[in-house]
N, C-alpha and C positions, 0 to 999 in steps of 0.2 A: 847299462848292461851289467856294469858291481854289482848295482842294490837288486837287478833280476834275480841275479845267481847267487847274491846273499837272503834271498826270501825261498830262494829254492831251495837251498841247503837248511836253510831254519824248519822246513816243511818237510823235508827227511828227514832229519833229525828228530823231530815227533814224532814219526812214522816210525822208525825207528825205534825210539822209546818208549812207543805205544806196543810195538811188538812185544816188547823185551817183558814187560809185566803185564801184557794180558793175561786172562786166568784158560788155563791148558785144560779144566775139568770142571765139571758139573757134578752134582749132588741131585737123588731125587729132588732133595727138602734141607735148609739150613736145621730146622727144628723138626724132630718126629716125635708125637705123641704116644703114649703107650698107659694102655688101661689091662690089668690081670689082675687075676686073681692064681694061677699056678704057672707061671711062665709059658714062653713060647721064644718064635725067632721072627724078630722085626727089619728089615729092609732097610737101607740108604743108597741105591747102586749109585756105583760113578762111571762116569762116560765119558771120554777124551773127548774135548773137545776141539783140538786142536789138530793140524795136518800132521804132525810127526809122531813116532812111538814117545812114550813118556812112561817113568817109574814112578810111583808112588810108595809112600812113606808114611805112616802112619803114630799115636800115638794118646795117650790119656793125659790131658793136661789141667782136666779139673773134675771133679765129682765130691757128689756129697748121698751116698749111699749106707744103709745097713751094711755090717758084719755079713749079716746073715746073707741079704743080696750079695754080696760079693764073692763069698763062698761059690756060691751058684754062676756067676755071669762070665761071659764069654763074650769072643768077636772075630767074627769069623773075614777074613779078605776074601779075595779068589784065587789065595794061594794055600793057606792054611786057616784052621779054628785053632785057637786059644784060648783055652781055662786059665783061670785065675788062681790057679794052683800049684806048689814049690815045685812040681815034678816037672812044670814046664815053663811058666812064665810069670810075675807079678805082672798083674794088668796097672796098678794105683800104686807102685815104686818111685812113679817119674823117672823110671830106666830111658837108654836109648829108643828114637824109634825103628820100628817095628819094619823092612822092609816088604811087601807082598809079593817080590820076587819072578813077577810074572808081568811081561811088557803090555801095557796098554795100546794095543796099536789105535792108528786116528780113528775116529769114530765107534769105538771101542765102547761097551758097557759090559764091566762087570760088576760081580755080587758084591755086599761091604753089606755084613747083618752086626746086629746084639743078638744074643742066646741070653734065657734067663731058664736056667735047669729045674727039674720039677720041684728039685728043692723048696721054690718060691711057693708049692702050695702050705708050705708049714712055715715061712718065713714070715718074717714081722710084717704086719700094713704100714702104708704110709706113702710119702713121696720122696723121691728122691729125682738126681740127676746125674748123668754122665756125657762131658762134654769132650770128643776127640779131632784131635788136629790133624790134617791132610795136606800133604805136601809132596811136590813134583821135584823132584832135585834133581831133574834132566840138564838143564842149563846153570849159567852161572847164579842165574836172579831166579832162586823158584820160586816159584807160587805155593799157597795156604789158603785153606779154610778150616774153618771150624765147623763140627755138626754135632748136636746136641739130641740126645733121646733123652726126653722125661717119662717119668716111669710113674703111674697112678697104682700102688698095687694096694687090695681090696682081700678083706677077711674070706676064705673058700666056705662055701655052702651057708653065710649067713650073712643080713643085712649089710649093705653098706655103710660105713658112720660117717662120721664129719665131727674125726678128732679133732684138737687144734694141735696137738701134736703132727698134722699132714702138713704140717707147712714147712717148705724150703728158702731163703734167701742167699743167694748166691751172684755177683760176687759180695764174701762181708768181712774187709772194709770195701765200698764201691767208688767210684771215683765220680761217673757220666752217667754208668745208669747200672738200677738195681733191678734183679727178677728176682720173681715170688710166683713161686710155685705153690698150689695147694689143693685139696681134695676137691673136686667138681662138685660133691654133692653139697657143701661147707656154704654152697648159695651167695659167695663174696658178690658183692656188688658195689663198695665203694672201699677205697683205702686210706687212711690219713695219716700225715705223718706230723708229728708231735714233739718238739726238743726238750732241754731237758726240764724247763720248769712249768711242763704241760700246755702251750702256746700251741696252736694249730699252726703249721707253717705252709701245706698245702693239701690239697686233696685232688682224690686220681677215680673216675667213674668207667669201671671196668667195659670191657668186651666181652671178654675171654670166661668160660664157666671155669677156667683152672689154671691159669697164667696171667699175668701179666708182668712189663714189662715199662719202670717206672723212671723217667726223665728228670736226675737230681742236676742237672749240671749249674743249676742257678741258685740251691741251695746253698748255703755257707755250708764250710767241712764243720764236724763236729758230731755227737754222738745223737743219734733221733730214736724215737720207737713210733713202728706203724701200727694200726689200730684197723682191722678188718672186718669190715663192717657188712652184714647179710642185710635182702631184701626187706625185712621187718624194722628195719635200723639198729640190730644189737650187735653189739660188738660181741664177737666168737674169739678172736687172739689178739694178742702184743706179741709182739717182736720190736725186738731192738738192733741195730744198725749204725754203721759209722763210714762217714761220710766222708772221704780225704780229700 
């Protein structure tokens, strides 16, 4: 009869603790892609997914964008829009975050966009990225996610190029894993990474016409450069990277 009522309690107890950090909300999409050439407003709604009202908290906790983008971009809750402007808010201070002020009730979807102001059609090309964190601080243990807009933006009214300037690495130094962002038309089709006295350490055969997403955890730490190699086999960039 003990070990019943101690197998019972061990199985609440998970129950229990499964409650406490399940995740309360949904994202369309961990990752949204985004191709311009003069801005617009991109999408992520979040949706309670949980049975009780829940707030959410919001915030930028990493990016690697143009001036000139920045100027221009925005994020709008379903409470309020926010420019990235002195008159209202630094978006990329790493301030407090951001409440939306407005209760999620269960089954709930609301709006969560990026704005990029028309600014973007005279702003620089290139790739960038902005990654914002999401968090329920209804209870003691909230929950988090992260959601990540990458941003393709393209010269207005003429060809698209395949600078090698369009390439992003983020996180740099990485620890598990590296992403590398770069222009779709730039035709990557394999990647290699190289230490420092030119030794091939491994190589990575894409999916993605404009991301990917590279698994160092078995590399030794230390400083590498990748080598992005198009359908033809010629290498288009170097990048350099470090590996903690």
């Amino acid at each position: 009869m003990k070990k019943s009522l101690l197998i019972s309690f061990s199985v609440l107890s998970l129950v229990s603790t499964y409650a406490v950090k399940a995740q309360t909300f949904t994202t369309e999409a961990d990752t949204v892609f985004i191709t311009t050439t003069n801005g617009g407003t991109y999408h992520n709604d979040i949706t309670n997914s949980g049975s009780i009202d829940i707030d959410i908290k919001w915030k930028v906790t990493s990016f690697n964008l143009p001036q000139s983008w920045q100027d221009v971009f925005g994020i709008c809750d379903a409470n309020l829009c926010r420019n990235n402007t002195p008159s209202t808010s630094d978006l990329f201070n790493g301030g407090p975050y951001t409440t939306v002020g407005t209760p999620y009730t269960a089954g709930d979807t609301k709006l969560f966009d990026i704005q990029l102001g028309s600014g973007m059609a005279t702003a620089a090309s290139g790739t960038g990225y902005v990654t914002i964190n999401l968090r329920d601080n209804t209870n003691a243990n909230p929950t988090s996610k992260n959601i990540t807009f990458i941003i393709n933006k393209f010269p207005t009214s003429v060809a698209k190029t395949t600078k090698s300037d369009d390439i992003t690495l983020y996180p740099n130094p990485a620890k598990n894993e590296l992403n590398v962002l770069f222009n779709p038309d730039a035709d990557v089709k394999i990647i290699s990474v190289y230490n420092l006295i030119g030794k091939a350490v491994t190589v990575y055969r894409l999916t993605s016409n404009n991301s990917a997403k590279l698994d160092i955890e078995n590399i030794p730490t230390g400083i590498y450069f990748l080598r992005l190699i198009d359908s033809k086999g010629q290498v288009i960039a170097t990048r350099k990277f470090t590996h903690q």
